[in-house]
LUMBA-839315 format. One record per residue (C-alpha): residue number from 1; x, y, z negated; residue in three letters. Coordinates in nm, 3 decimals, always signed. Example, Ala and Ser with C-alpha at 12.3 -4.5 7.8 and 13.67 -1.06 7.14 Angstrom:
LUMBA-839315
   pos        c1        c2        c3   code
     1    +1.230    -0.450    -0.780    ALA
     2    +1.367    -0.106    -0.714    SER
end
This chain:
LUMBA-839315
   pos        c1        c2        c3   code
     1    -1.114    -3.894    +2.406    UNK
     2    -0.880    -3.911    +2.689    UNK
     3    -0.700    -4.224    +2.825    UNK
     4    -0.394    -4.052    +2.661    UNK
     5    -0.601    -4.090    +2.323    UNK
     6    -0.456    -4.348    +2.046    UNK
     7    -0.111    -4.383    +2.181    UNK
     8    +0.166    -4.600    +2.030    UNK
     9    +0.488    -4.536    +1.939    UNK
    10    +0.632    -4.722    +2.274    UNK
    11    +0.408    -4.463    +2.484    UNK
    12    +0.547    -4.175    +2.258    UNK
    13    +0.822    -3.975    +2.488    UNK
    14    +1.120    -3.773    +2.337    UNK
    15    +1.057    -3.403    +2.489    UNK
    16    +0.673    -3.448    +2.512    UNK
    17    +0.505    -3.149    +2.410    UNK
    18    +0.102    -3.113    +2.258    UNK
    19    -0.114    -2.796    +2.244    UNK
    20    -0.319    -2.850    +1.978    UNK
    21    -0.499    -2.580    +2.052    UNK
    22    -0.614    -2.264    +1.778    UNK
    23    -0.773    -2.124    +1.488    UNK
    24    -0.916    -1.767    +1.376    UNK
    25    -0.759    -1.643    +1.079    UNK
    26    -1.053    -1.523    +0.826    UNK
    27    -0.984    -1.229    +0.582    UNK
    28    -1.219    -1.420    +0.312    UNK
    29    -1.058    -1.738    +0.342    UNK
    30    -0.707    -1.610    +0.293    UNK
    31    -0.845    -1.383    -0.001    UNK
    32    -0.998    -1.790    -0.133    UNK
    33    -0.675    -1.910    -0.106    UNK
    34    -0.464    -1.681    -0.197    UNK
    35    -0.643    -1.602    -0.531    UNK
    36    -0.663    -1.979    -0.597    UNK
    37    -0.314    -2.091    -0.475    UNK
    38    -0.086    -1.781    -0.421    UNK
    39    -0.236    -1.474    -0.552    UNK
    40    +0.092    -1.232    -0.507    UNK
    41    -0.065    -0.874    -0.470    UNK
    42    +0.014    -0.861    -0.106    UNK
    43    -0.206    -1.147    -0.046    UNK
    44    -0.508    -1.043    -0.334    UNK
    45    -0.518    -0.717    -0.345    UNK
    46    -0.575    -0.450    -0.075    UNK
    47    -0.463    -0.135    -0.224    UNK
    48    -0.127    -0.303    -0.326    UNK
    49    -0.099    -0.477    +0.029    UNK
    50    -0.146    -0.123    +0.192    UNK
    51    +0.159    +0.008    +0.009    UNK
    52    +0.357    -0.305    +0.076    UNK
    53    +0.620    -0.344    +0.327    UNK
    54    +0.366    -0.530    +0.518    UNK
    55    +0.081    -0.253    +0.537    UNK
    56    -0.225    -0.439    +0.522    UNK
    57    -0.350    -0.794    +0.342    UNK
    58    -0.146    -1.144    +0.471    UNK
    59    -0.195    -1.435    +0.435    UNK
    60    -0.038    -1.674    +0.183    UNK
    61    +0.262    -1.866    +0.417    UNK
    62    +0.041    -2.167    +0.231    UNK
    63    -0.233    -2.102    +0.412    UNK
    64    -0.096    -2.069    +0.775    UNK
    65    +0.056    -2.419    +0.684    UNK
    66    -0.272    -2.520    +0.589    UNK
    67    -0.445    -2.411    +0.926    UNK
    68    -0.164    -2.545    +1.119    UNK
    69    -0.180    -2.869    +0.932    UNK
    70    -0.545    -2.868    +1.048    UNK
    71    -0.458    -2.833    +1.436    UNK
    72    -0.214    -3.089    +1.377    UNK
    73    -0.392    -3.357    +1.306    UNK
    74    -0.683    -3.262    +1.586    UNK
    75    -0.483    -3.185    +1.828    UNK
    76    -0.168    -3.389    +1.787    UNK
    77    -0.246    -3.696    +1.476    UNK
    78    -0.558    -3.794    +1.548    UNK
    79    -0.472    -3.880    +1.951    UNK
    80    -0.225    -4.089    +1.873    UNK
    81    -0.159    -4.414    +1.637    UNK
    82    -0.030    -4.228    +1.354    UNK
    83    -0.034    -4.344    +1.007    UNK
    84    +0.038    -4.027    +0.824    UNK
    85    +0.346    -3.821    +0.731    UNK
    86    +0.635    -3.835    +0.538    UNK
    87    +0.710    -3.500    +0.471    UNK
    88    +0.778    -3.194    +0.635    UNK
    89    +1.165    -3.045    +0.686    UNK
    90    +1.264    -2.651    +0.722    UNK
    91    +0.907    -2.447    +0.689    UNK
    92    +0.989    -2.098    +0.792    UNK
    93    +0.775    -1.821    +0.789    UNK
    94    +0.921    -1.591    +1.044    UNK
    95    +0.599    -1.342    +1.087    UNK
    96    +0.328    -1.262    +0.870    UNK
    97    -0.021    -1.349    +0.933    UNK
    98    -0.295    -1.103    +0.878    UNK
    99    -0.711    -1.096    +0.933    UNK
   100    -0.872    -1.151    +1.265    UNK
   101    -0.488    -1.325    +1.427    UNK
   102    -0.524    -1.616    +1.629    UNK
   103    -0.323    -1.893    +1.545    UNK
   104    -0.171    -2.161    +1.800    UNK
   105    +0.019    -2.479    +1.782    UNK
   106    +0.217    -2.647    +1.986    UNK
   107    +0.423    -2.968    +1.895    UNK
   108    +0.750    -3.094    +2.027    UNK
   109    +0.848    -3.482    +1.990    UNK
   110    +1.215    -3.363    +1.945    UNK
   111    +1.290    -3.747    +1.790    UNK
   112    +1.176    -4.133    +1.759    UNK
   113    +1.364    -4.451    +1.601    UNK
   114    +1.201    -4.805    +1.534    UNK
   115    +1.363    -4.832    +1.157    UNK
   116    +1.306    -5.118    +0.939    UNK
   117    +0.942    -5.206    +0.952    UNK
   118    +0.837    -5.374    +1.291    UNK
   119    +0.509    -5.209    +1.229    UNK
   120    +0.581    -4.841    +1.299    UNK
   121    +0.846    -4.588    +1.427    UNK
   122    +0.935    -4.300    +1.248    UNK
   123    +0.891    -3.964    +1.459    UNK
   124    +0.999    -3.603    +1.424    UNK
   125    +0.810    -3.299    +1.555    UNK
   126    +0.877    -2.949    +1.616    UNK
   127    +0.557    -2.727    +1.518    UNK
   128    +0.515    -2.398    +1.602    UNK
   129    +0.235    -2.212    +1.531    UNK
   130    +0.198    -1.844    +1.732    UNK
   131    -0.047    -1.563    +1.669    UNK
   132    -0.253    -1.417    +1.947    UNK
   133    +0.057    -1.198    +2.089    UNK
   134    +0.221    -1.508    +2.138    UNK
   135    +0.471    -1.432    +1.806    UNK
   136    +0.618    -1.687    +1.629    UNK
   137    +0.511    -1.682    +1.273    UNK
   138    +0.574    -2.053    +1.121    UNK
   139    +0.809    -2.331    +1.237    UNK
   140    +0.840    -2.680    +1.081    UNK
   141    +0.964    -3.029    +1.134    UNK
   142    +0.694    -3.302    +1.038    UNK
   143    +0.863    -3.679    +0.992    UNK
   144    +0.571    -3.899    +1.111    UNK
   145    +0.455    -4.253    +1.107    UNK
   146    +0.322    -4.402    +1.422    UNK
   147    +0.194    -4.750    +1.460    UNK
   148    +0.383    -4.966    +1.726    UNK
   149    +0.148    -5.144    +1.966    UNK
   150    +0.276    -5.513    +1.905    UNK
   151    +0.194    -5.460    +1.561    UNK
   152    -0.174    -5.360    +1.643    UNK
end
């Protein structure tokens, strides 16, 4: 851990920005997924993917959330006082995602406010995730819970 490790929300600054580094995309897991949690042919099934719009296998939007959600809490969560989530505002899917991409994620504090609770802030994030050509393929705002240090 660094010394920037466990942060509160009074050491959280509006504009700061996280890498939270990346994550191989792996035909077989999106084929798991998809035929568990989203199995459109595109996603299942190669023959119909190859004669799709999209030419090839994707992966299920579901699934790129999934594996950013993972790199979120690693690289962005777990280094600071969080306390969870309370949802996640305008998930766009602006590129699909195929076999063997390389997905990044960088976070944005785009806004913090104390509210009611004198034990934690609320936060909002900007997360975008990028494949290997630096390609935007999945935006999203995450509303987040972060611990305030008098409360610790």
């Amino acid at each position: 851990m660094s010394d920037q490790d466990n942060r509160y929300f009074e050491e959280l600054a509006v504009g700061e920005e996280f890498d939270c580094g990346s994550i191989d995309v792996e035909k077989a897991e999106m084929l798991e997924f998809a035929e568990r949690y989203d199995p459109q042919p595109f996603h299942v099934d190669e023959e119909a993917a190859a004669e799709s719009m999209y030419g090839d296998l994707i992966a299920s939007g579901w699934l790129t959330c999934a594996l950013t959600a993972r790199l979120l809490v690693t690289g962005y969560m777990n280094r600071n006082a969080t306390l969870g989530g309370n949802g996640m505002n305008d998930v766009r899917w602006h590129r699909p995602v195929y076999a063997g991409d390389t997905l990044s994620v960088r976070v944005e504090l785009v806004e913090k406010r104390s509210g009611d609770n004198p034990t934690f802030g609320h936060t909002r994030v900007k997360i975008t995730t990028t494949n290997q050509n630096d390609d935007t393929v999945l935006t999203m705002y995450g509303l987040g819970l972060v611990e305030k240090r008098d409360a610790a």
